[in-house]
MMTF fields as JSON, N, C-alpha, C and O atoms, coordinates in Angstrom:
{
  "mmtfVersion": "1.0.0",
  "mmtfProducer": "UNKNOWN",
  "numBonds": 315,
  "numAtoms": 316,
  "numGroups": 79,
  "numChains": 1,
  "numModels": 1,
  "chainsPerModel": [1],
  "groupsPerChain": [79],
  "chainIdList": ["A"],
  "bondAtomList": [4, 2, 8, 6, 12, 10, 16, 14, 20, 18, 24, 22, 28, 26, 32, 30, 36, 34, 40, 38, 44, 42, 48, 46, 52, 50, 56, 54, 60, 58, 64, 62, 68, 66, 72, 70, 76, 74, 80, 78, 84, 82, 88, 86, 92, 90, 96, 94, 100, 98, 104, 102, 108, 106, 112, 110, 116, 114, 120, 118, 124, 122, 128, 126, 132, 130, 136, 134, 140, 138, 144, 142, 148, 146, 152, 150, 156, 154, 160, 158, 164, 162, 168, 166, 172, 170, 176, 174, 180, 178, 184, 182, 188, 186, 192, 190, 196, 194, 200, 198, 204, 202, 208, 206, 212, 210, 216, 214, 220, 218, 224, 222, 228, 226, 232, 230, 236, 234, 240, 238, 244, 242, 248, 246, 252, 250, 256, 254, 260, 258, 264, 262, 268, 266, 272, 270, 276, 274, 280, 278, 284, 282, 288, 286, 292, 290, 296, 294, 300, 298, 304, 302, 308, 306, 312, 310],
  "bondOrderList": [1, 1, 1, 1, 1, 1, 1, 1, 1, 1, 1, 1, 1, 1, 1, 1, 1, 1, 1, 1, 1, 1, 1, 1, 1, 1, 1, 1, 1, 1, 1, 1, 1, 1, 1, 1, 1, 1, 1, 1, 1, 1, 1, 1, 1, 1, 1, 1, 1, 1, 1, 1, 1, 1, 1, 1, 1, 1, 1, 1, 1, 1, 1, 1, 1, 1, 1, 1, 1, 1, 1, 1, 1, 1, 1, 1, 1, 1],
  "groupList": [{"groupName": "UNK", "atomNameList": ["N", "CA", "C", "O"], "elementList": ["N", "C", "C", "O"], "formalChargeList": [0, 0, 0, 0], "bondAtomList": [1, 0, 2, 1, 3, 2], "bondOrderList": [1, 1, 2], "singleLetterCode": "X", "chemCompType": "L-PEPTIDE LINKING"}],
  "groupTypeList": [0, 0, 0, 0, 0, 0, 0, 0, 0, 0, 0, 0, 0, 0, 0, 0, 0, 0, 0, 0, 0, 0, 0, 0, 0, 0, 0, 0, 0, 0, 0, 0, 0, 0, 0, 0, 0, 0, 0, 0, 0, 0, 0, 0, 0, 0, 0, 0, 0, 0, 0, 0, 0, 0, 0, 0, 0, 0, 0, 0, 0, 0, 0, 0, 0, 0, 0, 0, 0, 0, 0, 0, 0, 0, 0, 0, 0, 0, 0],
  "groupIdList": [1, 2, 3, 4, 5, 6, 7, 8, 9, 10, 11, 12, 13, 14, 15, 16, 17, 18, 19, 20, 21, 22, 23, 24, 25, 26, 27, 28, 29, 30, 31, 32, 33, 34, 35, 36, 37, 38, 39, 40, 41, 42, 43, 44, 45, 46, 47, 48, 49, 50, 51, 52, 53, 54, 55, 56, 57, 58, 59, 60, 61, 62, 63, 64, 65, 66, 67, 68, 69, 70, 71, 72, 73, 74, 75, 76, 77, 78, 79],
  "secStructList": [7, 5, 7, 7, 3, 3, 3, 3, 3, 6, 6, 6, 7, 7, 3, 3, 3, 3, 7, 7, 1, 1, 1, 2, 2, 2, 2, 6, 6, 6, 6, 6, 6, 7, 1, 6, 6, 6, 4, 4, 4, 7, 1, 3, 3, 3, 3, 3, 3, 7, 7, 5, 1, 1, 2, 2, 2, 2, 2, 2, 2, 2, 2, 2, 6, 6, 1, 2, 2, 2, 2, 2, 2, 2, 2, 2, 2, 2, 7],
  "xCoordList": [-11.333, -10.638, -10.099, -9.683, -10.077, -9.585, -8.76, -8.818, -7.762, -6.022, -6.282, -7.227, -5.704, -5.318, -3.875, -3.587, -2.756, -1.675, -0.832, -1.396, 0.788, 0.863, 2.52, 3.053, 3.144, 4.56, 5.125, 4.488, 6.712, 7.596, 8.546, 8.957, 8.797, 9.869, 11.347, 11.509, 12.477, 13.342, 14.122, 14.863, 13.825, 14.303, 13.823, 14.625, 12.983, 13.001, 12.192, 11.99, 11.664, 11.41, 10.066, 9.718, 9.308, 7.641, 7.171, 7.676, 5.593, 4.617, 3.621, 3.448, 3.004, 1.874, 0.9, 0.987, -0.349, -1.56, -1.942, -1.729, -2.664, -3.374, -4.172, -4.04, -5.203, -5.986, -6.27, -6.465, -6.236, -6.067, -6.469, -6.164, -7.255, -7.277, -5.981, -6.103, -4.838, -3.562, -2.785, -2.71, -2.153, -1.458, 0.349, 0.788, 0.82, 2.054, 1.556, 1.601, 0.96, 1.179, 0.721, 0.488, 0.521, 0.142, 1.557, 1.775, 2.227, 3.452, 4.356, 4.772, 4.38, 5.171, 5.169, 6.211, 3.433, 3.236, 3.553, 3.133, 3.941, 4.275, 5.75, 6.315, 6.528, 8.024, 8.253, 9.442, 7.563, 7.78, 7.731, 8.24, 7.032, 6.748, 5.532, 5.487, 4.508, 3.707, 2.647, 2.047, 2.41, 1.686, 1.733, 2.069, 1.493, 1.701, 2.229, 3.129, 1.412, 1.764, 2.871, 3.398, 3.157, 4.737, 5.755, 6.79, 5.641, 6.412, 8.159, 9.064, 8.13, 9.433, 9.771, 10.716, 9.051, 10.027, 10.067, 10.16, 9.939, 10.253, 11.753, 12.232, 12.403, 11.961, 10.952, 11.105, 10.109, 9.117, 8.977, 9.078, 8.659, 8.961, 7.51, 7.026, 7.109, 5.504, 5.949, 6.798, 5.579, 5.314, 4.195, 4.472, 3.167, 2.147, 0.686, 0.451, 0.014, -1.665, -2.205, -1.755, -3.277, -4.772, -5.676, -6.054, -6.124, -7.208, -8.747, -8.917, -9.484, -10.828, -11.867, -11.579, -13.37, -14.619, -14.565, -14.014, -15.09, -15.792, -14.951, -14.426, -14.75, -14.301, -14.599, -13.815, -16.04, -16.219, -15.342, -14.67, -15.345, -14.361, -12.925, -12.368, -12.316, -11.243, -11.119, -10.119, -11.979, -11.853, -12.019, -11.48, -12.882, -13.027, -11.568, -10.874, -11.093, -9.622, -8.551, -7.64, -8.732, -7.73, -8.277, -7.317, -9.37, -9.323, -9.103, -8.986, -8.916, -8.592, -6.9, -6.445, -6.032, -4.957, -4.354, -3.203, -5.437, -4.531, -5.206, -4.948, -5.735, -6.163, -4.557, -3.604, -4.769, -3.716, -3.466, -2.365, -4.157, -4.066, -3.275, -2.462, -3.583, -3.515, -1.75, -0.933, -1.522, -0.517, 0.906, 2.05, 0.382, 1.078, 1.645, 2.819, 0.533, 0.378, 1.464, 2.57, 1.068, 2.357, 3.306, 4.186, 3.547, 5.206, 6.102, 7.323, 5.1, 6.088, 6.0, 7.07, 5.062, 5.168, 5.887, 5.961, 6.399, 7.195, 8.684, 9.573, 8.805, 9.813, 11.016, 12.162],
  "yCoordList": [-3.993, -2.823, -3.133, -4.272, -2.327, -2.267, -1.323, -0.209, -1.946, -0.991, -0.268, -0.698, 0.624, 0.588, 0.642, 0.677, 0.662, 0.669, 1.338, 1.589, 1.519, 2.625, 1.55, 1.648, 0.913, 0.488, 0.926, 1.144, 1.039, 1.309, 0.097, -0.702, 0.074, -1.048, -0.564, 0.567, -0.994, -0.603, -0.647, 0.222, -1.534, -2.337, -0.708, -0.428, -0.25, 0.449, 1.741, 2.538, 1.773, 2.865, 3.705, 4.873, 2.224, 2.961, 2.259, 1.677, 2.801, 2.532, 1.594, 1.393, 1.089, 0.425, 0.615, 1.404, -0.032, 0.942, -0.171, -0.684, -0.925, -2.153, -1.929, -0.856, -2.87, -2.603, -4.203, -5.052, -4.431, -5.381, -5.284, -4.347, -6.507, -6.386, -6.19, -5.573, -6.931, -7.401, -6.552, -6.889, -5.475, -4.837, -6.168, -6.697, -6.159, -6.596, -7.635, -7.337, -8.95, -10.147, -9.647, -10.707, -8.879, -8.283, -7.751, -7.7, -7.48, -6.604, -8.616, -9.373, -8.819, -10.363, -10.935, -11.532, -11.324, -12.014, -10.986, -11.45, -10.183, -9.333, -9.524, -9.713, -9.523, -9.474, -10.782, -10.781, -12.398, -13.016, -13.674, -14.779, -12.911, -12.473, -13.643, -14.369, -13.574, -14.046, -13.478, -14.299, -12.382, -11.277, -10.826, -9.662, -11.473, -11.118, -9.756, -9.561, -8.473, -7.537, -6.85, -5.944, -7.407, -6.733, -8.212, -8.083, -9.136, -10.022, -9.777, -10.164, -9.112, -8.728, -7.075, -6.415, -6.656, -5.563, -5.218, -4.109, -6.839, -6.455, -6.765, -7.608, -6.086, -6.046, -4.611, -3.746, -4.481, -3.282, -3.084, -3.89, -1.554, -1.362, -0.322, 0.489, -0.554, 0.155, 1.602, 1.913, 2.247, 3.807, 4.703, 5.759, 4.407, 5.026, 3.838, 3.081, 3.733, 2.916, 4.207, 4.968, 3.838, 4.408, 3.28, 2.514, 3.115, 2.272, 3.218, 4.434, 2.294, 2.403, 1.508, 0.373, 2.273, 1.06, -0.012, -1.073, 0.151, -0.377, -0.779, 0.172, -1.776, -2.2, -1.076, -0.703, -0.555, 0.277, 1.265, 1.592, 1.645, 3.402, 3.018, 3.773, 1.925, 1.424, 1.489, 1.995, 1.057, 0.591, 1.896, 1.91, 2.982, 4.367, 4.818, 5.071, 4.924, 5.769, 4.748, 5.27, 3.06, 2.991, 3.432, 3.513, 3.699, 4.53, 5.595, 6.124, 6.55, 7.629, 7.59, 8.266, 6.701, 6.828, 5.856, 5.439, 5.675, 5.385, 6.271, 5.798, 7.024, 7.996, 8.883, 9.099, 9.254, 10.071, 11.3, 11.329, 11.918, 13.227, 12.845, 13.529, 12.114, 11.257, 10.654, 10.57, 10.303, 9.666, 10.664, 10.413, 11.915, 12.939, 13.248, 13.244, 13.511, 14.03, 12.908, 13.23, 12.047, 11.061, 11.081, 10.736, 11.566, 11.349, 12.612, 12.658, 13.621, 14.955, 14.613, 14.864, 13.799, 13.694, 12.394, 12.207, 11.495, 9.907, 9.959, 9.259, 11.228, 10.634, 12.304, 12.438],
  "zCoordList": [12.261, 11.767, 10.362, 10.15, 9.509, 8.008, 7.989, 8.509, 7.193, 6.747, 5.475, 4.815, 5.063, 3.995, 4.212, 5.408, 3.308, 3.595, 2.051, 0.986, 2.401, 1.021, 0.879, 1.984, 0.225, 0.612, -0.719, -1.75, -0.481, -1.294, -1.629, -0.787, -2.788, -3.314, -2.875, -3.332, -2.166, -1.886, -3.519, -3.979, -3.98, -5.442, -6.91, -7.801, -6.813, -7.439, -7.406, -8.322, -5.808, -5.349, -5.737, -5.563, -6.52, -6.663, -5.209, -4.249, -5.797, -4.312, -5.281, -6.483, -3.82, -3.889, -3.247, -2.307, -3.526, -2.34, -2.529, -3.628, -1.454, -0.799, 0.185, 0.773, 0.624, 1.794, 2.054, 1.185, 3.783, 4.551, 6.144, 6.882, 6.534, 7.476, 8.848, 9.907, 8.347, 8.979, 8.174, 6.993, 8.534, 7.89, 7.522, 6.5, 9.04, 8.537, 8.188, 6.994, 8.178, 7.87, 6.464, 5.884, 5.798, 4.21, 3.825, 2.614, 4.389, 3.832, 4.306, 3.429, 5.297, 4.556, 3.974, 3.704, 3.018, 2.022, 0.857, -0.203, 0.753, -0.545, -0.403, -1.48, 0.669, 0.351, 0.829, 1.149, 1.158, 0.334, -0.959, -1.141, -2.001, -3.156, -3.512, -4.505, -2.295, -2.351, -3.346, -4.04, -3.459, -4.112, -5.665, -5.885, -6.504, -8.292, -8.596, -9.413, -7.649, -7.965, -7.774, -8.42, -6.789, -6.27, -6.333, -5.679, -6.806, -7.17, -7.205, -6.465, -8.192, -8.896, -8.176, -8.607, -7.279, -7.073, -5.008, -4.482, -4.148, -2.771, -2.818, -3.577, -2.026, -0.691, -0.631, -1.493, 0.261, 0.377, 1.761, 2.686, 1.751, 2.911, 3.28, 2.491, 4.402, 4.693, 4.771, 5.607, 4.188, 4.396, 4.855, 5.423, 4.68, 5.386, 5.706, 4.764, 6.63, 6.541, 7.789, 8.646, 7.238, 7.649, 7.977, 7.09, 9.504, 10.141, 9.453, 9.361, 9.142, 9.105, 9.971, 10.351, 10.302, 11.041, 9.973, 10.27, 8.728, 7.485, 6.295, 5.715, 5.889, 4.676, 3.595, 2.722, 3.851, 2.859, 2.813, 1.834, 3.648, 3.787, 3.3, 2.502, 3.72, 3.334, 2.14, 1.631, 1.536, 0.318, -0.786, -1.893, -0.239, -0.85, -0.63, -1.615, 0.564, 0.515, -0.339, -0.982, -0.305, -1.168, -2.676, -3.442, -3.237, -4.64, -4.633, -5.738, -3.261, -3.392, -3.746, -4.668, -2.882, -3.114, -4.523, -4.658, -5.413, -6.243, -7.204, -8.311, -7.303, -8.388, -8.764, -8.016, -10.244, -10.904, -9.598, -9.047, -9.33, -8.317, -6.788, -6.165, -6.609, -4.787, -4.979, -4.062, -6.414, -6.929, -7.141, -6.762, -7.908, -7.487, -6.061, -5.692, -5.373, -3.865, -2.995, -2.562, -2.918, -2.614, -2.842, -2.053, -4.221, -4.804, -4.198, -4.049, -3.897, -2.688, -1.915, -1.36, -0.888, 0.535, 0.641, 1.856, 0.095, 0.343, 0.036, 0.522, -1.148, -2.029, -1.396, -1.825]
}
């Protein structure tokens, strides 16, 4: 099974979009600032994932959710 997953910085309240097989053991290595990208802004907190069959599909919806449009769309439904 493949994640995608969506988390919020408690620290300054953007998102992130990732995809993983292990959802939480992915959200522990980010808020122990294992992760470059979110380094400087966990603690983070999971807000939304989506199971997929295929890495592939996973990997299509996480470009869906980080496109400018998808990015919007999030910021009414999270925030």
């Amino acid at each position: 099974m493949h994640f995608i997953y969506i988390l919020q910085s408690l620290k300054d309240r953007r998102t992130y979009v990732g995809c993983s097989h292990d959802v939480q053991n992915r959200l522990a290595r980010h808020n122990a600032g294992q992760v470059p990208a979110t380094q400087s802004r966990h603690p983070l907190k999971l807000i939304f994932s989506e199971s997929f069959e295929t890495e592939q599909e996973a990997k299509q919806r996480e470009l869906y959710w980080k496109s400018g449009a998808s990015r919007r769309k999030m910021k009414s439904l999270f925030n």
